[in-house]
Backbone as a chain_set.jsonl record, in Angstrom:
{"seq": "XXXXXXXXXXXXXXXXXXXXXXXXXXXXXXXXXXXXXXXXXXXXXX", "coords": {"N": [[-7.9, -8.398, -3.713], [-4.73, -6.729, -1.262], [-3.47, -7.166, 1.375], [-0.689, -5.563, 2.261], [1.713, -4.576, 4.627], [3.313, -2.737, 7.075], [3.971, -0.83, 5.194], [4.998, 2.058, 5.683], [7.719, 1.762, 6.301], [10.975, 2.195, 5.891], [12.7, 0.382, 4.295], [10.21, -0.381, 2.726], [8.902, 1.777, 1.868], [9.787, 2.56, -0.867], [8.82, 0.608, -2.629], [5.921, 0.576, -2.133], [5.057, 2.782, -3.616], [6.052, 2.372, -6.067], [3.946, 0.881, -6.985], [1.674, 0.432, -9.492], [-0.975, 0.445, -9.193], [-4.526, 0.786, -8.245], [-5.245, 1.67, -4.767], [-4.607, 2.328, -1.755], [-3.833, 3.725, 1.342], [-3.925, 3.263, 4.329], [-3.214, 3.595, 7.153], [-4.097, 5.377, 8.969], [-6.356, 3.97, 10.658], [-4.694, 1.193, 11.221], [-1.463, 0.535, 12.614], [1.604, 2.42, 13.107], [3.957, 1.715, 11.854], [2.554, 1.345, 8.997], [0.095, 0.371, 6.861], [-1.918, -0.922, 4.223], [-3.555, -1.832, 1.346], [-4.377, -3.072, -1.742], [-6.212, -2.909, -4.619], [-5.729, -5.543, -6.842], [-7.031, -6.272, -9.307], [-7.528, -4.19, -10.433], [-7.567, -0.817, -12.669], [-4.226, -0.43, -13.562], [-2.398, 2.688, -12.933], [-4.146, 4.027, -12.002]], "CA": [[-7.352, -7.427, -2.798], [-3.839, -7.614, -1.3], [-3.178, -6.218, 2.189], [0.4, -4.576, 2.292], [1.904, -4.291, 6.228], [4.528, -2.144, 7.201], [4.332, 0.625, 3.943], [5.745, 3.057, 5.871], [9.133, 1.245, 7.067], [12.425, 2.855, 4.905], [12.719, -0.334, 2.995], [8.849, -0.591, 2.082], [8.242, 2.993, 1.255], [9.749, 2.658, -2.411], [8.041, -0.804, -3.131], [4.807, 0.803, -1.692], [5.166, 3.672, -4.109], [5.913, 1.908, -7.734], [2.872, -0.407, -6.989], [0.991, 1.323, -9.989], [-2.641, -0.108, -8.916], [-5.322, 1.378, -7.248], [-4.263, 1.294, -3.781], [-5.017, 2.915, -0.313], [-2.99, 3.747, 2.483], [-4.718, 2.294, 5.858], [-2.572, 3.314, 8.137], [-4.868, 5.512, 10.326], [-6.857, 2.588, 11.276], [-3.813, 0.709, 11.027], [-0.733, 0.602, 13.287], [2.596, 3.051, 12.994], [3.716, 1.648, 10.425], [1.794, 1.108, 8.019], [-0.892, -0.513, 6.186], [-2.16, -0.722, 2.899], [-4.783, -2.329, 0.82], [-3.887, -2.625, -3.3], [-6.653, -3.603, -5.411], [-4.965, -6.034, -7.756], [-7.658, -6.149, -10.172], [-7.604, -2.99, -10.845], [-6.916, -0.702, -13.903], [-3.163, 0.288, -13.571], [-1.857, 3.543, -12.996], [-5.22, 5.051, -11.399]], "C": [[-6.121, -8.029, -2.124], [-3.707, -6.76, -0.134], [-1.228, -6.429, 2.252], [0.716, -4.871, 3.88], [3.03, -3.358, 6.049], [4.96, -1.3, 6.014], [5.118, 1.376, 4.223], [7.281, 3.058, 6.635], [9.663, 1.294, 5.928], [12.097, 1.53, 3.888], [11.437, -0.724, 2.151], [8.539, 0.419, 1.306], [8.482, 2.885, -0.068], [8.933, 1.427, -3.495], [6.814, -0.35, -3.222], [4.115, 1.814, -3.347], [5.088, 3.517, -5.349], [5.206, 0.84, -8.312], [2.145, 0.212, -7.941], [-0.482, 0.422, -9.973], [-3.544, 0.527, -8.485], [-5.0, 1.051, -5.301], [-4.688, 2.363, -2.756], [-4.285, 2.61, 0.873], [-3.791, 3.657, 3.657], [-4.372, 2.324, 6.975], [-3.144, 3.867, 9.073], [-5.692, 4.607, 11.15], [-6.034, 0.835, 11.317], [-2.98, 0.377, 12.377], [0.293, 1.482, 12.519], [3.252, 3.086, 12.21], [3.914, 1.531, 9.27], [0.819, 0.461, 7.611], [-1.433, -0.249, 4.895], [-3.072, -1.407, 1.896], [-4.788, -1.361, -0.859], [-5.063, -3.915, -3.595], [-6.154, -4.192, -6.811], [-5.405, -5.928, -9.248], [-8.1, -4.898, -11.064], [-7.324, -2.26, -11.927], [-5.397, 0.516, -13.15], [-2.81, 1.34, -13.608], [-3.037, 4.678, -12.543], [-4.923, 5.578, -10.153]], "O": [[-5.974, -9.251, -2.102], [-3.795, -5.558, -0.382], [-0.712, -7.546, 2.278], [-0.192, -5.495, 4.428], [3.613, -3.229, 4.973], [6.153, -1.063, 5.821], [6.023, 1.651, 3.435], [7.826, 3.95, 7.285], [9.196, 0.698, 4.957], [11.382, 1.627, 2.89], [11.54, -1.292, 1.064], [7.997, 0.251, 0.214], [7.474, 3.082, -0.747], [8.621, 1.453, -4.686], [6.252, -0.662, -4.272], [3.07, 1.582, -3.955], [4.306, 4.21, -5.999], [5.384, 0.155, -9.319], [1.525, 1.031, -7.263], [-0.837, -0.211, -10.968], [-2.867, 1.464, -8.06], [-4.474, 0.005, -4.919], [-5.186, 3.375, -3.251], [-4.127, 1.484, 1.343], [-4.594, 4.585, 3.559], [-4.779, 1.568, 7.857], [-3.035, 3.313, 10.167], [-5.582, 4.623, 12.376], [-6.567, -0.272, 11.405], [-3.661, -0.05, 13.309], [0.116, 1.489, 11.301], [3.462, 4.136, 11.602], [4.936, 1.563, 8.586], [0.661, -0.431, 8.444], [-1.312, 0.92, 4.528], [-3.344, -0.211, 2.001], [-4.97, -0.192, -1.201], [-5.085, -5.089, -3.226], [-6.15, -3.476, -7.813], [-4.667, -5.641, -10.19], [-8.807, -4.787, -12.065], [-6.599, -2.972, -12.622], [-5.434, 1.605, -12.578], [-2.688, 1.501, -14.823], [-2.909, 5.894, -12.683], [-5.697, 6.373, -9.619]]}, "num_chains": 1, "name": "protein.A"}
């Protein structure tokens, strides 16, 4: 597992986005923002 910070800051959002992993946005229990939580191990493009 790989936690992410700050997803939703301009220069993160497109990085955040062409992560093709399994992956979960976190930010309601998060801070403003962002947060994020990408299972690495994962199968690609789910």
């Amino acid at each position: 597992m790989i936690v992410f910070d700050d997803i939703r800051v301009m220069h993160m959002v497109d990085t955040w986005r062409r992560i093709a992993r399994p992956k979960m946005d976190l930010s309601s229990f998060g801070h403003w923002s962002g947060t994020g939580l990408i299972d690495w191990n994962g199968e690609p493009g789910r």
